[in-house]
N, C-alpha and C positions, 0 to 999 in steps of 0.2 A: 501388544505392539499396535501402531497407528502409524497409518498411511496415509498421504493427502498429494493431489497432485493440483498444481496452479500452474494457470495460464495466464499471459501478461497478454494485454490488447494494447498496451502504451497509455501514457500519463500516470494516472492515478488506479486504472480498470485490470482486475484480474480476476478470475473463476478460478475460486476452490472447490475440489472435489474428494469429498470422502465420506464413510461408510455409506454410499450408495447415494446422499445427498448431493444438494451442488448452492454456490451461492456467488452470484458476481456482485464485485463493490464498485461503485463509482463511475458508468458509463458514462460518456461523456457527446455530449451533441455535435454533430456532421456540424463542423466549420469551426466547430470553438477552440479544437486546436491547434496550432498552426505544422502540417507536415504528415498529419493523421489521422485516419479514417476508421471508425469503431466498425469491425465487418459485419456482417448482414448476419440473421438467421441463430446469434449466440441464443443457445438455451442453458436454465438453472431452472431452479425449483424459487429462489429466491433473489431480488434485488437488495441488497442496501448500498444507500446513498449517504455519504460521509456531511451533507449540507446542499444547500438547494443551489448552488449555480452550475450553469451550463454545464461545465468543464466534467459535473460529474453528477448530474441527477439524472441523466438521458432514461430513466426503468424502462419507457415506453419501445424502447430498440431491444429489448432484451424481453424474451419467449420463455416468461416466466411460467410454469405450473402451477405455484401457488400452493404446491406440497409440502407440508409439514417439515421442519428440517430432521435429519436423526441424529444430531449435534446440539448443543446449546450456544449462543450468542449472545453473547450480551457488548453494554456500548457505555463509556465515559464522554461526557460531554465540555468540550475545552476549546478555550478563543482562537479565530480564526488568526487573530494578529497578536500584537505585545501588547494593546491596549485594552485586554478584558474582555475583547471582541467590538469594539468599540465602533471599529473603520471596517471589519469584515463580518462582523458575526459571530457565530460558533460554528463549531466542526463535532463532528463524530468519530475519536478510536472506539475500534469494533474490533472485539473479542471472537473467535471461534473455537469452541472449547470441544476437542474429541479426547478420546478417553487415557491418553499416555500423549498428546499433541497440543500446542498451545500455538493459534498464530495470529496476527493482533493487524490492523489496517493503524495507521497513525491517520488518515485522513488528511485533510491540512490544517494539521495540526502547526498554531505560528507563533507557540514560545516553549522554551523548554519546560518539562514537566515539572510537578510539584513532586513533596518529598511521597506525597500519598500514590499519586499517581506513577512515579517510579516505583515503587513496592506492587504496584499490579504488572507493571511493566518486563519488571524483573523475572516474571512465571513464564512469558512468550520464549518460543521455540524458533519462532520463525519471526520474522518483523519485515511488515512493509513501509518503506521509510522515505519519507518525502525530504528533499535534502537541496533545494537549488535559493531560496532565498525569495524575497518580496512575496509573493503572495503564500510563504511558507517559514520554516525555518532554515538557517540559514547552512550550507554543507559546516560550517563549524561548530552551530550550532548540532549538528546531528552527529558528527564527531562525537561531542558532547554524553548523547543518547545512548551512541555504539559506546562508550566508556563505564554504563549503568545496566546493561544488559545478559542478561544472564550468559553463562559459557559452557557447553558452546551453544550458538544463537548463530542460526541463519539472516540477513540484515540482506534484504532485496531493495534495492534503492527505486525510487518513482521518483514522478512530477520534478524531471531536469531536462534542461534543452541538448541536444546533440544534434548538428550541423542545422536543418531546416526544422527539424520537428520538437516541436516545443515553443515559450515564448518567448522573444530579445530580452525582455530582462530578468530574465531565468539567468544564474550560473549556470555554463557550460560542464558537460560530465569532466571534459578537461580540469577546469578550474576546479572541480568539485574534490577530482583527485589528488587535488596540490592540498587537500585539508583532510581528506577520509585514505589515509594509506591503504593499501594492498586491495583495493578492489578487483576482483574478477569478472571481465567482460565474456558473456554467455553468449554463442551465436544462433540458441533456440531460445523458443519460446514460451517451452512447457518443459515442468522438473516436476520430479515426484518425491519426495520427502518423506522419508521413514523413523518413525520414534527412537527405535534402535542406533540411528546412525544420522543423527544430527552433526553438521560439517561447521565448525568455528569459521566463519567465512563472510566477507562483503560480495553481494552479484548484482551484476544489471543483467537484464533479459533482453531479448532482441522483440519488440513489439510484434505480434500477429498481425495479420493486416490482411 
């Protein structure tokens, strides 16, 4: 059995915690996002950063150790946009491999996946899933994704806008639910996820702050 507990800080930034390790993806820099503030003081043993802008390279905010992981990671590297990464770059899905757990950051990821890359996708247990549109894929897009994903598969939704936090031309978590049926709105921040008992389920989490 494997255990793992994540924490959502909002946008794209969450701390996974398991066999004694810890690893935050994605911080994001004081102003970049509009409605949210990365809190003070987060510690992990390790950073990764999905690609270098603001919104999620912040490592230097986070109280890294620098200790060894006691999990494996690894990373597929995929265009930020529909043009090959053309207009945006590339991004980073990153992998977190515990030993009965599988749980996967999609990054900003900004077209739908290849045949290859769904056949790794398909092994996630968990998935953090970027879902609001222009600077990502689109919630129909990610529909799409929730339709190739193993079952059951936990599907945590990131990087959408909800009332002030977030950016205008984000799809709204509203709009996002007119295309991603039966999501479950979460009013914490932190869940802890057990190999045993993975829940077939879409969630949003309520940002830390």
């Amino acid at each position: 059995m494997s255990k793992a507990t994540i924490t959502y800080y909002g946008h794209s930034c969450f701390k996974v915690e398991a066999e004694g390790s810890s690893i935050v993806f994605d911080p994001y820099e004081n102003g970049s996002v509009p409605g949210i503030k990365l809190p003070r003081g987060i510690k992990a043993d390790v950073v990764s950063c999905s690609h270098q802008h603001g919104d999620h390279n912040a490592a230097h905010l986070i109280n890294a150790s620098g200790k060894k992981l006691n999990f494996e990671v690894s990373k597929i590297t995929v265009p930020h946009d529909h043009h090959n990464g053309a207009h945006r770059g590339l991004s980073d899905i990153t992998f977190v491999h515990l030993p009965e757990l599988t749980i996967v950051h999609l990054g900003d990821l900004g077209r739908l996946p290849t045949e290859d890359e769904y056949k790794e996708l398909a092994k996630a247990d968990v998935v953090l899933l970027p879902c609001a549109g222009y600077f990502t894929i689109t919630s129909k897009e990610a529909a799409e994704i929730i339709k190739h994903l193993k079952k059951p598969s936990l599907k945590i939704l990131m990087h959408y806008r909800e009332g002030k936090r977030g950016y205008d031309v984000q799809e709204s978590i509203g709009d996002i639910a007119k295309d991603i049926h039966g999501i479950k709105r979460l009013d914490k921040s932190v869940i802890t996820v057990d190999s045993n008992n993975i829940k077939d389920e879409i969630i949003t989490l309520e940002p830390e702050q």
